[in-house]
C-alpha positions in Angstrom: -57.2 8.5 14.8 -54.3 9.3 16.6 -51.1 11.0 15.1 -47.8 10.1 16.0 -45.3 12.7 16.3 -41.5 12.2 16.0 -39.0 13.5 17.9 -36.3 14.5 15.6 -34.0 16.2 18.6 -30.8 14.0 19.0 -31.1 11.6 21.9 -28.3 12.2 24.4 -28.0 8.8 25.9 -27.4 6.9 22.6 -24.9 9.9 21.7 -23.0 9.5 24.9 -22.8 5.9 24.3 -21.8 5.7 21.6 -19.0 8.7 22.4 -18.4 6.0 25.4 -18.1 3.3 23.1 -15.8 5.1 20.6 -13.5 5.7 23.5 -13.3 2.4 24.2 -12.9 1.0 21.2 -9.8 3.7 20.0 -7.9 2.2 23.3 -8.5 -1.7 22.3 -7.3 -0.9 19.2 -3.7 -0.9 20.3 -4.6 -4.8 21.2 -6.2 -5.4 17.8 -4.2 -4.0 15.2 -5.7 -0.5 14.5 -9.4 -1.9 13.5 -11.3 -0.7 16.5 -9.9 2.3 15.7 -11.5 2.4 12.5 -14.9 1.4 13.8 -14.4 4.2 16.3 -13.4 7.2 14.0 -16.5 5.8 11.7 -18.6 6.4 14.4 -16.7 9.6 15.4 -17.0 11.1 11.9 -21.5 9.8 11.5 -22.5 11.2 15.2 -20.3 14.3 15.5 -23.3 16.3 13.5 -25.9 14.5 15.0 -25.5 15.0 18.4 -25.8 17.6 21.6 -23.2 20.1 21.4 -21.4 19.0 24.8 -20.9 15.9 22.9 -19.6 17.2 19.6 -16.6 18.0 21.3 -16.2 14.2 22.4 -16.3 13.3 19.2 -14.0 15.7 17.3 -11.9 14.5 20.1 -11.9 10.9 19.3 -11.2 12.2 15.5 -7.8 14.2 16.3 -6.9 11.2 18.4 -7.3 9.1 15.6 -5.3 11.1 13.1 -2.5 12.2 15.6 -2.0 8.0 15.9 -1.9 7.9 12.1 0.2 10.6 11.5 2.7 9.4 14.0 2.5 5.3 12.9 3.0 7.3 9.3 6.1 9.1 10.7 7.3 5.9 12.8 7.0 3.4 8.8 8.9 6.0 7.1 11.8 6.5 9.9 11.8 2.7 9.4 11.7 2.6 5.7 15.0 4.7 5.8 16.5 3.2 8.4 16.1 0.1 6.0 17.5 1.9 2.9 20.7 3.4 4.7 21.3 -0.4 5.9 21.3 -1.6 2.3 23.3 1.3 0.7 26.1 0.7 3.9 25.8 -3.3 2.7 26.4 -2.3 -1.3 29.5 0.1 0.4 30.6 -3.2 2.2 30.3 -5.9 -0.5 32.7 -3.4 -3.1 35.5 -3.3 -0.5 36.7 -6.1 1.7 34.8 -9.5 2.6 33.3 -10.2 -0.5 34.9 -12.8 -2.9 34.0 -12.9 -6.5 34.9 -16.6 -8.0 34.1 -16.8 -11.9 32.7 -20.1 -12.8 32.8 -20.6 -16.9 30.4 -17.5 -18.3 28.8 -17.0 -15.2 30.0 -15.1 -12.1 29.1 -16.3 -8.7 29.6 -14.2 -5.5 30.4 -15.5 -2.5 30.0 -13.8 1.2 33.3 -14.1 3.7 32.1 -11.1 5.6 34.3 -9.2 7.7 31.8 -9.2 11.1 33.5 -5.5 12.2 32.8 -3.8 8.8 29.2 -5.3 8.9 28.5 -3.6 12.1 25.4 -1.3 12.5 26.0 2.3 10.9 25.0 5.0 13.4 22.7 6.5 10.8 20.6 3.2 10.6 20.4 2.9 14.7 19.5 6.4 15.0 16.9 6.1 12.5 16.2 2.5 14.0 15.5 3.6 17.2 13.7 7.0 16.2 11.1 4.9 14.4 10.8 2.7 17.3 10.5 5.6 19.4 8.1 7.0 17.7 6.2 3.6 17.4 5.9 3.5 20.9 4.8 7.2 21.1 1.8 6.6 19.2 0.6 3.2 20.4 1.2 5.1 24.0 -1.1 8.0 22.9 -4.2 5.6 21.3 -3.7 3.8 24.3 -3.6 6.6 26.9 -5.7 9.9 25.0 -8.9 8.2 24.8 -8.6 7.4 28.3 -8.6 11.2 29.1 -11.4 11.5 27.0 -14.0 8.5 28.8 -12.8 10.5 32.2 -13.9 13.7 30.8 -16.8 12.3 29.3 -17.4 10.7 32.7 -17.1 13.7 34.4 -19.5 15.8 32.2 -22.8 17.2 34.3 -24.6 16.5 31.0 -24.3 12.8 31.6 -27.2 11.9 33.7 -29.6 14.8 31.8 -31.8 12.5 29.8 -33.8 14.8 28.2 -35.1 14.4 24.4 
């Protein structure tokens, strides 16, 4: 009888694939609303304890790339969510002064809308805010776009790549 040993050491070409493939999949998820992203952190998050330690550092990487992108889509939703509120609360300032007609129709009271188009113009705290969110929109789908880039070159460029060892 023969025995069969296993080779518990991690195997550094399904690591680095896999570091490759999270890489991949954090920049497609600017294209696929966010879920790659998921998958990727996922795989991030299961192989960063499993594999070489040249490789840990790939995927620690792919996890701060993932939660600068959320912090800064979290940041660019709530710029957006107050640019929102500031609009209403200017629209509530507008409807109690000029271009809003009240007629009363028996016990009920119907308002009418006869706006006056220069008071309804954008407040400079809802553009600023507006455009910051936008801004910062754009910021993070440039940085899941672009950091993982950085990181497949790096990982490219590592003189672990080709060691196949077990």
């Amino acid at each position: 009888m023969t025995s069969a040993t296993i080779d518990t050491r991690p195997r550094t070409d399904t690591s680095a694939g896999l570091a490759l493939a999270g890489y991949i999949l954090l920049s497609l998820s600017v294209f696929a609303a966010g879920v790659p992203a998921l998958i990727a952190v996922a795989l991030a998050y299961w192989r960063r304890g499993r594999s070489p330690a040249w490789l840990r550092g790939h995927f620690n990487r792919q996890i701060v790339i993932f939660w600068i992108a959320v912090l800064l889509l979290v940041v660019a939703m709530a710029l957006g969510v107050a640019a929102m509120v500031v609009w209403l609360v200017s629209l509530a300032h507008v409807r109690s002064h000029e271009g809003w007609t009240t007629v009363s129709m028996d016990s009920s009271r119907l308002v009418l809308f006869d706006p006056d188009l220069d008071q309804l113009g954008l407040p400079t705290p809802v553009a600023g805010l507006a455009l910051g969110a936008l801004g910062v929109w754009v910021l993070s789908t440039l940085w899941l776009f672009i950091a993982p880039i950085f990181g497949l070159i790096a990982l490219a460029r590592s003189p672990f790549l080709g060691d196949r060892e077990r």
